[in-house]
N, C-alpha and C positions, 0 to 999 in steps of 0.2 A: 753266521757271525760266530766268531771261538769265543768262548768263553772266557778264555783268557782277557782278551780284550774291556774285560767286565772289569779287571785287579787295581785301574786306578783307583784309590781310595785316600781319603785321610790315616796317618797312621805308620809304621816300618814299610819303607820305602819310599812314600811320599811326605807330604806336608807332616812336619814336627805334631804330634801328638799333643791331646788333651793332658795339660800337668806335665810336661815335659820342664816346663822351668821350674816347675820344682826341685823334679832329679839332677839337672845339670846347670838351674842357677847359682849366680853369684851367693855368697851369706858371708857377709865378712862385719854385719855388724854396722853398716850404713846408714842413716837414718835420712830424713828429710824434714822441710820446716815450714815456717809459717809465712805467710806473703808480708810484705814489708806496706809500711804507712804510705796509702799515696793519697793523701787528701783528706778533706772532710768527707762524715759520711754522707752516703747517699740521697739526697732529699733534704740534706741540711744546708745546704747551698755555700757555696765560696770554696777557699779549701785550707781550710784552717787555720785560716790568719782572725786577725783583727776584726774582718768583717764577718765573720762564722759570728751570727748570734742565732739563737733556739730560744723560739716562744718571746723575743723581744727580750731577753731577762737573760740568760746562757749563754757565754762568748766562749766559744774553744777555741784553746791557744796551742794545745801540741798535743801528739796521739802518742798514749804513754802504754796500751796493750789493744792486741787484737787476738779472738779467740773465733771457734768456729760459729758461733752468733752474734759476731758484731766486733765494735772499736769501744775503746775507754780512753776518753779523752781529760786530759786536765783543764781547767774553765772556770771561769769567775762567773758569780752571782753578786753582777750587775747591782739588784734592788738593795742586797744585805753586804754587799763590798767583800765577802766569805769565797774563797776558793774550795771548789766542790772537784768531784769526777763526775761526768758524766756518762754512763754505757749508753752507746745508743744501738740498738739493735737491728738485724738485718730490715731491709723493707720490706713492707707489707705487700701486698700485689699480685704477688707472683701467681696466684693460682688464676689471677681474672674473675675473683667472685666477691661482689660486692658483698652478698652475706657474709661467707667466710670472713672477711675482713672485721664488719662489728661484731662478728663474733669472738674475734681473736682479740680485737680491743676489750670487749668485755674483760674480756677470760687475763687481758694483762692490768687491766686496772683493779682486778679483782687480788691477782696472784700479789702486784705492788702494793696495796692495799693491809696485805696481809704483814708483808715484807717491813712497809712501814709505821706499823704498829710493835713491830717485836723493842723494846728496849732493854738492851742487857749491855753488860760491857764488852762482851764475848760477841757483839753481834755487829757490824758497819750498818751504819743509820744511816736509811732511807730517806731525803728531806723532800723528794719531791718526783712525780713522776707524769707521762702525758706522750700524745704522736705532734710529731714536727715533719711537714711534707710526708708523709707515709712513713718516717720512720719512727718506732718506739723507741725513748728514752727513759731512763732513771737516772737519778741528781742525788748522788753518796755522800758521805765524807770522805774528802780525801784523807787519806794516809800516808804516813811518813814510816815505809818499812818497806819489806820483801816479803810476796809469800812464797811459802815453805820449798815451791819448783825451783824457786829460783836461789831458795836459800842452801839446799841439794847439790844444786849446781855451780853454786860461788866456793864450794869446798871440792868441787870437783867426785862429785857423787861418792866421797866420804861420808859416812854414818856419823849422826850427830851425839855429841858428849851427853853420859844418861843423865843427869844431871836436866841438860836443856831438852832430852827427848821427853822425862815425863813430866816438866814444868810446863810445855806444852801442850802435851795430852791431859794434864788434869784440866787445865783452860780450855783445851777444846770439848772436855764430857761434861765442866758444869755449863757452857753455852747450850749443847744439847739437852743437858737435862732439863733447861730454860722450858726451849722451845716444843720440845715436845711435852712438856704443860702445858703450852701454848695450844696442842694438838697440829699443830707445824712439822713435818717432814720434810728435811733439804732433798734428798735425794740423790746429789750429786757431789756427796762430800768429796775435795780430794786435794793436794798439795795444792792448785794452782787455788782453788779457794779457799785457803788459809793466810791469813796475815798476820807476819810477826813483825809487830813493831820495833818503832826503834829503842823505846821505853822497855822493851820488855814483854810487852803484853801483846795476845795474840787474839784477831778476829777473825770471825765466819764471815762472807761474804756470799752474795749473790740466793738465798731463799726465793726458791717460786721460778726460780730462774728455768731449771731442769724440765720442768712441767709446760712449762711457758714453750720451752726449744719445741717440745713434743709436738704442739700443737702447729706452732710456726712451718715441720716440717723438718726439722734438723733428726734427723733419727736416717739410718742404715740398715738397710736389710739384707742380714745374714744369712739368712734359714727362709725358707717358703712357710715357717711360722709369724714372720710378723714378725721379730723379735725387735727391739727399739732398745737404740745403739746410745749408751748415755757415754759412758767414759771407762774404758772396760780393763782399765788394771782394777778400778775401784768398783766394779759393781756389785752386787751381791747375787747372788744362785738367784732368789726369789725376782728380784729384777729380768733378769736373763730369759727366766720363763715364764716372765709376765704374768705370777701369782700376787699374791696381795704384799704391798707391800706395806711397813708402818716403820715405827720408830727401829726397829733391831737391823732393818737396812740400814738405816745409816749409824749403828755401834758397828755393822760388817766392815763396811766400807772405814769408819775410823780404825776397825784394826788393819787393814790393807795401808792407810796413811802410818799408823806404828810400824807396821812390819818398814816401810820403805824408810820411814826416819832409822829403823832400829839395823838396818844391814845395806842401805845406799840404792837397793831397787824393790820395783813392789814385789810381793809374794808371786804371782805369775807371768813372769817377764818371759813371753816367749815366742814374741818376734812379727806375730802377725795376729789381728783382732778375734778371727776363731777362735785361735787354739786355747788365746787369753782366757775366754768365755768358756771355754773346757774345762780349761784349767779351774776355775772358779766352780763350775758344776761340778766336776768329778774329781781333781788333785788334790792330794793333802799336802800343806805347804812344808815345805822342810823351816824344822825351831830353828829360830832367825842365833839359839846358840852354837848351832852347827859350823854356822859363819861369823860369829861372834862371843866367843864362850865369856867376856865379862861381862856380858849382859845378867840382871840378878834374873836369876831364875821364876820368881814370879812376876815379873816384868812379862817373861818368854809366855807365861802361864797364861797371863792376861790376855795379850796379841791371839794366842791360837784359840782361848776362848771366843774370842769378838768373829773369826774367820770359821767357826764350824760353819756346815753347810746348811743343817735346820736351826732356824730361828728361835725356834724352843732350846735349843742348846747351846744359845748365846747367855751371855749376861742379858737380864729383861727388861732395862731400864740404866740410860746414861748418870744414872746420880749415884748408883750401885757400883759403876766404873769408874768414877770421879772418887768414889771411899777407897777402891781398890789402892790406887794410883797415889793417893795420901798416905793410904798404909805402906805399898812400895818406896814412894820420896823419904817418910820418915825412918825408915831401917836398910836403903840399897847403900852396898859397899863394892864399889866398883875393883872386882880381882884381875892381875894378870895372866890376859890369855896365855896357856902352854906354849911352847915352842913343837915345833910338827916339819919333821923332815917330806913331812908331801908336797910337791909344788904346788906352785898358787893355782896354774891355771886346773891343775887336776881338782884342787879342791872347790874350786866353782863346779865344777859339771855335776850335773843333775841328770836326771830322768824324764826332765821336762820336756817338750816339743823343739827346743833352740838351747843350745850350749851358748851362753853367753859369754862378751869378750871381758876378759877381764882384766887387761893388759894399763900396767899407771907406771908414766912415765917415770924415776926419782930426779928426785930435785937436781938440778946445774945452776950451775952459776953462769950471769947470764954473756953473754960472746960475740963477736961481730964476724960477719963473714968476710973473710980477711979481701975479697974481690969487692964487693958492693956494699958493705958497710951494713948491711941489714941485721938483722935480729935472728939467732938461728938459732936458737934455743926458746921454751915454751916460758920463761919464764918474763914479764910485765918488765918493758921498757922505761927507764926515767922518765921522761918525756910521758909516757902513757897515762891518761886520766884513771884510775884506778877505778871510778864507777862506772866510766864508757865501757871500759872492759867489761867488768861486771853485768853493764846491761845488753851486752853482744854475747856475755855467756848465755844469760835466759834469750835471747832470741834464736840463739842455736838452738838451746833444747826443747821451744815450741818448735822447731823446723822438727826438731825430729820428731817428734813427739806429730806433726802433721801425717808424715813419713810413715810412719807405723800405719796412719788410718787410712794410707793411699792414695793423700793429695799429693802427688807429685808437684802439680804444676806450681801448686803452693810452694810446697817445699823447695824446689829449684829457685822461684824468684827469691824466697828468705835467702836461703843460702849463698845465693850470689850478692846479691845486699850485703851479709855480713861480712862474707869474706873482704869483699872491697871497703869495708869500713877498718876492719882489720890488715889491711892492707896500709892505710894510712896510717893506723895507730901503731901497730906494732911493728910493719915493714912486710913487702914482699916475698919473704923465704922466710918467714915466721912460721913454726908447727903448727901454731894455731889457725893461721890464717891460709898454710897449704889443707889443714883437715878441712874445711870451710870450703875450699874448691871440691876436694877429695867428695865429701857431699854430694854438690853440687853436682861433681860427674856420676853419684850414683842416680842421682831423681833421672837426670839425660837418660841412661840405662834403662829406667824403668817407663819410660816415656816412648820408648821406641827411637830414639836418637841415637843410636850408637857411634856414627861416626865424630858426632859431636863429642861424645864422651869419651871418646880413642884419643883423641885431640889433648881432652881436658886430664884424662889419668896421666896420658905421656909423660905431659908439663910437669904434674904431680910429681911422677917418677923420677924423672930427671934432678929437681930441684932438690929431692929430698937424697937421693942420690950423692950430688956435690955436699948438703949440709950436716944431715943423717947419717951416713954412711952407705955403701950398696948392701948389708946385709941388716940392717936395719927391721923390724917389723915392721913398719911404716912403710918404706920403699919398696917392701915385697908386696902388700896390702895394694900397692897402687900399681904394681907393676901386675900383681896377678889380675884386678880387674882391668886393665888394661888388654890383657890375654883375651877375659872374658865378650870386652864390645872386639875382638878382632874375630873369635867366632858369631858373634851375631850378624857381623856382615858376610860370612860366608867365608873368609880369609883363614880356615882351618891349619895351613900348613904354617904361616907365622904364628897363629894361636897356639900351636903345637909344641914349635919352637919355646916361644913364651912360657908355659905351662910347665913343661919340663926344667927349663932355668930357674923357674920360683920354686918348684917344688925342692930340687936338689941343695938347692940353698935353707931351703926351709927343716929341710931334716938336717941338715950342719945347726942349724942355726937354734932350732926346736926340739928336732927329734921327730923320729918317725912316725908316733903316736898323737900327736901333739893335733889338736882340732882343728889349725889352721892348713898344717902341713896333706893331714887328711881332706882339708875340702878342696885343696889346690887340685892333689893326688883325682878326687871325687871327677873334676870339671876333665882334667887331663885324660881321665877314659868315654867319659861324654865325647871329646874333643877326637879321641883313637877312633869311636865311632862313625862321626862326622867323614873321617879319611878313609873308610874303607877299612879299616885295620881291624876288624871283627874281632878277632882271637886276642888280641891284647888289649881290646877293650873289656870285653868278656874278662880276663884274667886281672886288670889290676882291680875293675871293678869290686870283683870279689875278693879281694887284699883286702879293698878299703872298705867294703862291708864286713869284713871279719875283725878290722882293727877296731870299728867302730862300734863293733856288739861290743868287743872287750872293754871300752872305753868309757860308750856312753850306755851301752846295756842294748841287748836286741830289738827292743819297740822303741827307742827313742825315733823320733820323726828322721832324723838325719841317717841312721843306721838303716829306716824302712826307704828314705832317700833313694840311696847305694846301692839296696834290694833291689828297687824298682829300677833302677841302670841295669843292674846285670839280668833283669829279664828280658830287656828290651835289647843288648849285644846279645842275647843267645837269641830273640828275634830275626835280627840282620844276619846272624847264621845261620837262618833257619830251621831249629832248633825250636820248635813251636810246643810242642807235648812236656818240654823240662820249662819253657816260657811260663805256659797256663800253672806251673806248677807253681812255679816263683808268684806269679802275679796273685795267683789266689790265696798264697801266705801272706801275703802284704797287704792286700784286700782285706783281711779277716785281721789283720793287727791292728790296721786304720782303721777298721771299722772301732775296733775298740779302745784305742787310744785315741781319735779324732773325734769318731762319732761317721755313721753312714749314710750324710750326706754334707760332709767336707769337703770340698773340691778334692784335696789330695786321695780322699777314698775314691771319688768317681770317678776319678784320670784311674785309677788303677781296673776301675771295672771296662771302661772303655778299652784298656790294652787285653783286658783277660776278653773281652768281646773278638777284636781281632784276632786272637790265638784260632780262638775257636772256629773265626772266620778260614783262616789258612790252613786248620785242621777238615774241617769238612763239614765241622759240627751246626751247619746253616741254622737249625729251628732253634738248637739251643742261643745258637749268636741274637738270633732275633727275639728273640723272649730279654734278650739279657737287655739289647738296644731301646727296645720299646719300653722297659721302666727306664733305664736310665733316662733316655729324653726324658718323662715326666720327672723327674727327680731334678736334673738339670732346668729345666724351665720352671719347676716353683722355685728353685734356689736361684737362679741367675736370669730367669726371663727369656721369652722363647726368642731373641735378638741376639742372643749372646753367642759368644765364637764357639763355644766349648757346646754349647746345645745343638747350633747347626752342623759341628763335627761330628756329633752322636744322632743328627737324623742324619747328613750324608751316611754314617755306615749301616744304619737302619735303610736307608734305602737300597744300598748293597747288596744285603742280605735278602733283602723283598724279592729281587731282581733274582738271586741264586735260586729261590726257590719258584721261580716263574712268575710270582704275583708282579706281571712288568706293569700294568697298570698303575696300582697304585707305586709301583716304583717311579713312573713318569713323572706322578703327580707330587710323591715328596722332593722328586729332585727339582720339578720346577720350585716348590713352595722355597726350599731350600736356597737356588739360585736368586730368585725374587728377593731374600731378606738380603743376602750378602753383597748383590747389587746394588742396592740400596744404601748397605752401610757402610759397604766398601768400596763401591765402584763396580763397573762393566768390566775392568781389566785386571780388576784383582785377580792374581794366581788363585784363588781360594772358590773367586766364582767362577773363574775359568773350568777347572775342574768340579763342579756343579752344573756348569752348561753342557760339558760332556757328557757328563752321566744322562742328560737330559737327551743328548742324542745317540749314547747307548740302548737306552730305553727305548727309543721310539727307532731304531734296528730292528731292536730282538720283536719289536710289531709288526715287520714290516714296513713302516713306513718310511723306504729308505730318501724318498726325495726331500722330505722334511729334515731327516736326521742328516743328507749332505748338507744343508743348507747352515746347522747348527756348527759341524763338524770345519766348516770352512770358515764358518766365524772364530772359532775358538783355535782354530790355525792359526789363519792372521794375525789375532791378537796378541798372539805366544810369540810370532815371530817380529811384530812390531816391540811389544816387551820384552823376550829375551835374546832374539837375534836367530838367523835361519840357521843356525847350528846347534842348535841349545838343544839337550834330548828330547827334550817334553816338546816340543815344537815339530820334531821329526818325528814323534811320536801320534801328534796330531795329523801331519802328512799323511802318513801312514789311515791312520784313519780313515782320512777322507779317502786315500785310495781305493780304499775295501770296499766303501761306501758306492764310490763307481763300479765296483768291478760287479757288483749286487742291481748296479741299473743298468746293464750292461754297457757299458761306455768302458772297454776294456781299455781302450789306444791312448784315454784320459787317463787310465788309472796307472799303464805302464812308463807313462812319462812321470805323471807322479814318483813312482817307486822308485826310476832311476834318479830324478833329484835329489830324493832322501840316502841315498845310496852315494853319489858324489859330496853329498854336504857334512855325511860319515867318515866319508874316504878323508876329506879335505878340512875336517874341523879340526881346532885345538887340540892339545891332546888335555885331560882332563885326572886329577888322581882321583 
């Protein structure tokens, strides 16, 4: 058997590499959201009408918020005629352990307990708390306000007048300093639990809660450390690495709430939950006067005190930042910021992991589209209830805010929900209510739905198109991901098309430099890739990694992006020794700006493994492979796609250096989980059942290995068709396979088939 025959692999040539959508994903700034009300909750019977009573005494009448542990519904108490909220939390159950269960009741009647003994005025009172059918509740006061998420998001993520940011913040450090006499730590302070009333005055909400989720099971695991996933623009370093925490965690986290009241986002906005958590261990936030020079300067003082990274080099004590913040109120004079011929969008960019969008509509006046009468401008229809709006803005920005954490499936039902609410309200060609789709088709994207989302960007384009203009940012926004689901389905030559048209508009429109124009530029040599076009993938790549060191700086994530494209076209060039070169600068930047085990660092070691693989350099590949799996499986689980891509090339490598035994055996183990999670005809297992009867060739054992070899034929040509390479490919296979039992006259009609379905197939670019 030749050797050669061994090269099927994950990786340049074959199946899309580990962290490839990194390199050549979409990033335009998409978010996703929160699932919409459908009912009472769980265990509470009815669905939310009339008949919804809890404990005989609780009648909910309408679901006013949902968060990632549960519903807050609005509801009369029944005995006292007083209208309350009620949260009631997810059910209990789910582990099937009767212990578990009073244990967790314990631990919430303990947590409530605590919760309703705090009385401050800075605090939302606890009146009552208990399980209904399995689910946990608490009985609040209701409130008559917004909090602070959604008070963010009714100015359109405008930074709040200093005036009202530190009238706030001194109301939120004497609540703190309250409760931590209390010996009470929230632990989860952050916008969505802050309430500013209508009065004026602002509450804490939810103590015990944080603690409580933990137990419940609400926690994410990032790291093969354990690490428990609270709410991670606000967490603090010591949370992160689950050192002790006390009261100076949550002065962290209230400066992370300053910083996002004092500049419109938190201190590390950067696109995805890692790098947030990086950012928080290792970033030092840019003075929120950078982006705001009338902020008074010990205001800025205060915020980067509360965000140091050791706790000792915070302020030690909320009563000590409640004096600050008096002293601030009674002497700040709000100056006019300078004028600055730097653009806007230049002066957002950072150094951080994600250049953020910074793009705000200015005000129009509002227009009708002179065909369908709709709304085509962003600005609140007469007709339009001004709170409805208002409460469709905060359910967007829990979508996104879902979006961030990677509940897609969440995200897509909110988003569709609003959109269609906004549909009604504002009109169908309404900005707001196309972003709302525009959404909608990214969660599809991220979901594996692409043709759904080709569908849904079109519409986007189009619409925005006729109302927006075509050079619009909006209408390229929707039109480049459009491009983007055309190569996820394989349809590179329209993709290509597509790609090219946004881009070229985009430097008219932007400039060449311009982040947007750059990630268009970024996909359209991914996209050169895809078509064979090696050399031009390779070249503009490295345009757009040179624009983008100038831009965002050489280690920003987006820049090592770019990097890691043009390793991968000098790959597909064969170009493997300048590859390894590339790959292990970008390895060694991730390592330091990410952290070295970030997915995005081990999609980079899995390519520098490959190199090495097509270099010759076997024992080193193997050494490389066998940490990564372990690396891969504490971080992601030994199920996961990115772990069995890194034992298929470990098994690879086993095979190149004779060890076919245990080559056998990881390629079965490998075939085993993917069958499992993906099916018997997954392309992914497919090529794990080959390797499986590669391996048992290079034994000898070729009647076993025909038997696999003709499986995995079939299959290829039931799923791609008797023409598809990979399918002739397998043909082929099997013929060797006979020509080794000697059953030649089998093996030569085989060969001529694959030789006519050559001759005779499509042609293909």
């Amino acid at each position: 058997m030749a050797a050669g025959h061994h090269d099927e692999q994950d990786g340049p040539g074959g199946a899309p590499p580990a962290g490839r959508g990194k390199g050549a994903g979409t990033d335009t700034g998409a978010g996703a959201g929160r699932a919409p009300g459908k009912g009472a909750p769980a265990g509470a019977g009815g669905t939310g009408s009339d008949s919804t009573l809890i404990q005989g005494r609780y009648r909910l009448h309408e679901l006013i918020g949902r968060g990632g542990m549960g519903e807050v519904w609005r509801a009369l108490d029944e005995s006292l005629g007083r209208k309350v909220a009620v949260k009631c939390l997810k059910p209990m159950g789910q582990s099937g352990d009767a212990g578990f269960n009073r244990i967790l009741q314990e631990r919430f009647r303990r947590e409530a307990r605590v919760a309703a003994a705090l009385q401050h005025r800075g605090i939302t009172v606890v009146h009552d708390f208990g399980e209904h059918d399995g689910v946990l509740f608490l009985v609040m006061e209701l409130l008559d306000g917004r909090n602070l998420l959604q008070v963010l998001d009714d100015a359109r993520r405008h930074p709040l007048p200093v005036p009202d940011l530190t009238d706030i913040a001194e109301q939120v450090a004497d609540a703190l300093a309250y409760t931590h006499a209390q010996g009470v730590v929230h632990r989860d302070l952050k916008p969505a639990n802050i309430i500013r009333l209508a009065d004026g005055g602002v509450k804490i909400c939810d103590f015990g809660i944080a603690r409580l989720g933990h137990d419940i099971g609400f926690t994410s695991r990032l790291t093969g450390t354990g690490v428990a996933m609270g709410t991670p623009h606000y967490m603090s370093p010591e949370q992160i690495s689950n050192s002790g925490v006390d009261q100076r965690s949550d002065l962290y986290s209230l400066g992370c709430v300053l910083y996002e009241l004092a500049t419109g986002h938190p201190p590390f906005d950067l696109g995805d939950a890692w790098s947030i958590l990086v950012g928080h261990r290792d970033n030092i936030p840019e003075p929120p006067r950078a982006e705001r020079p009338e902020l008074p300067a010990d205001l800025e003082g205060l915020i980067l005190d509360l965000l140091a990274k050791d706790p000792e080099d915070r302020p030690q004590n909320a009563a000590d930042v409640a004096g600050r913040l008096k002293a601030i109120r009674a002497g700040a004079k709000v100056a006019v910021p300078a004028g600055t011929a730097v653009p806007g969008w230049a002066r957002a960019l950072s150094t951080g992991p994600v250049a953020r969008s910074t793009r705000v509509h200015p005000p129009v006046e509002p227009a009708h589209h002179e065909l369908t009468g709709a709304w085509s401008t962003r600005t609140v229809t007469a007709s339009a209830d001004p709170a409805a709006l208002a409460e469709l803005a905060a359910r967007q920005a829990e979508a996104d805010d879902l979006g961030r954490i990677g509940n897609w499936h969440q995200a897509y039902d909110l988003h569709t929900t609003v959109a269609t609410s906004r549909d009604r309200a504002q009109g169908t060609e309404h900005p707001d209510t196309l972003a709302s789709r525009h959404e909608a088709a990214y969660c599809l994207t991220r979901l594996g739905r692409a043709e759904e989302a080709l569908r849904l960007y079109a519409y986007v384009a189009e619409v925005r198109r006729r109302v927006l203009g075509p050079d619009d940012p909006d209408t390229l926004a929707a039109r480049h991901e459009a491009a983007y689901a055309l190569g996820a389905l394989g349809r590179h030559l329209e993709a290509h098309q597509e790609f090219s048209a946004v881009l070229a508009a985009r430097e008219r429109v932007l400039g060449p430099e311009h982040p947007d124009t750059l990630r268009c530029k970024h996909n359209l040599a991914f996209n050169l890739g895809q078509l064979g076009r090696a050399q031009e993938a390779y070249t503009t790549a490295v345009e757009v990694a040179d624009a983008r060191s100038r831009v965002l700086g050489p280690e920003h994530t987006e820049t090592l992006g770019t990097r890691f494209e043009v390793g991968f076209t000098l790959g597909q060039a064969g170009r493997w020794a300048e590859a390894l070169e590339v790959y292990r600068e970008v390895g060694e930047a991730r390592a330091r700006v990410l952290g070295a085990d970030h997915p995005d660092t081990l999609a980079v070691r899995y390519e520098t493994g490959i190199c090495l693989t097509r270099l010759g350099c076997t024992a080193d590949a193997l050494t490389l492979y066998e940490d990564l799996v372990a690396a891969l499986t504490r971080a992601s689980g030994s199920s996961d796609e990115e772990t069995l891509r890194a034992r298929q090339a470990l098994g690879v490598n086993l095979g190149r250096l004779g060890h076919w035994d245990r080559a056998l055996a990881e390629a079965r183990d490998v075939a085993a989980v993917r069958q499992r999670v993906l099916g018997g005809d997954h392309p992914d297992t497919l090529v794990s059942k080959r390797e499986i009867a590669v391996c048992l060739g290079w034994l000898g054992r070729w009647s076993d290995a025909l038997t696999v070899y003709r499986e995995v034929a079939d299959a290829r040509e039931e799923l791609l068709g008797a023409d598809d390479p990979d399918t002739l490919t397998s043909r082929n296979d099997q013929a060797r396979c006979l020509e080794h039992l000697g059953r030649s006259e089998e093996a030569q009609e085989l060969y001529r088939r694959v030789s006519r379905h050559r001759q005779d197939g499509p042609e293909r670019l």
